[in-house]
C-alpha positions in Angstrom: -9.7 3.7 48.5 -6.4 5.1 48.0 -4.8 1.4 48.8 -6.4 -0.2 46.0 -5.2 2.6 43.8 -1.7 2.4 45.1 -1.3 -1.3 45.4 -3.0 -2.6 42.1 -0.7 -1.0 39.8 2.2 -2.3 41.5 0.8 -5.6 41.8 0.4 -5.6 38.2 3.1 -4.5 37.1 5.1 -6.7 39.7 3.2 -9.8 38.2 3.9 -9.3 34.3 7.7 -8.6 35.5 7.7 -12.0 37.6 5.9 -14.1 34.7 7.9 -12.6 32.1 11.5 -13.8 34.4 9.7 -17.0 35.2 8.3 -18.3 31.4 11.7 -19.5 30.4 12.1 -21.1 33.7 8.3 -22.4 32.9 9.9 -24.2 29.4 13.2 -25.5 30.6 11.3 -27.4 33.4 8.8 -28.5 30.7 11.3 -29.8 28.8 12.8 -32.2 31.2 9.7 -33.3 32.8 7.0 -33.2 30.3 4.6 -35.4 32.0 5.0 -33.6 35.5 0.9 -32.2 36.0 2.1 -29.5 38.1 4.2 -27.7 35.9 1.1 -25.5 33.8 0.5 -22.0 32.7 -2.1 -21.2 34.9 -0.1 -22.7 38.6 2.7 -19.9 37.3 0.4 -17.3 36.2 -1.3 -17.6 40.3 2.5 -17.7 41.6 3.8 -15.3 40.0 0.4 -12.8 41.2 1.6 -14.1 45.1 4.5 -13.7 44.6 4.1 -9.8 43.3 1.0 -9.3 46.1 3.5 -10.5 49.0 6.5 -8.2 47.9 4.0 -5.5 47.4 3.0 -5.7 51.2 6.0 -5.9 52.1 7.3 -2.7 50.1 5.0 -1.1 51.3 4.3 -1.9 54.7 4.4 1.5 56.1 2.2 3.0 53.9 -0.4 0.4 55.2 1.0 1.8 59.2 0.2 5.3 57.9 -3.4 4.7 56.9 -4.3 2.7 59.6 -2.8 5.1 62.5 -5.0 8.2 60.2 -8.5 5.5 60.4 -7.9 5.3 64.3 -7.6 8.7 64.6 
């Protein structure tokens, strides 16, 4: 339980960071391809959320190594 207490406000906080460096990049890349489907608010919003969940792993990889040597006993 203490995982999803740990990890969820890094996540977040990770993920507002990431779309708040990545909406300009969102605009620019608007504004030369305007017509391009990919390019949406919603496809950045679920990046930006990987993106923060992977480095948030990775961060804090031994933490996860702790808890799972203290389950096995």
């Amino acid at each position: 339980m203490w995982i999803i207490q740990t990890f969820v406000p890094i996540i977040l906080v990770l993920s507002v960071l990431a779309f708040l460096v990545m909406l300009p990049v969102y605009f620019v890349r608007r504004k030369k391809n305007p017509d391009d489907p990919k390019i949406t608010i919603p496809r950045l919003l679920l990046m930006t959320v990987m993106a923060a969940t992977i480095m948030t792993l990775i961060m804090c990889s031994g933490l996860i190594a702790m808890y799972i040597d203290d389950i096995r006993g």
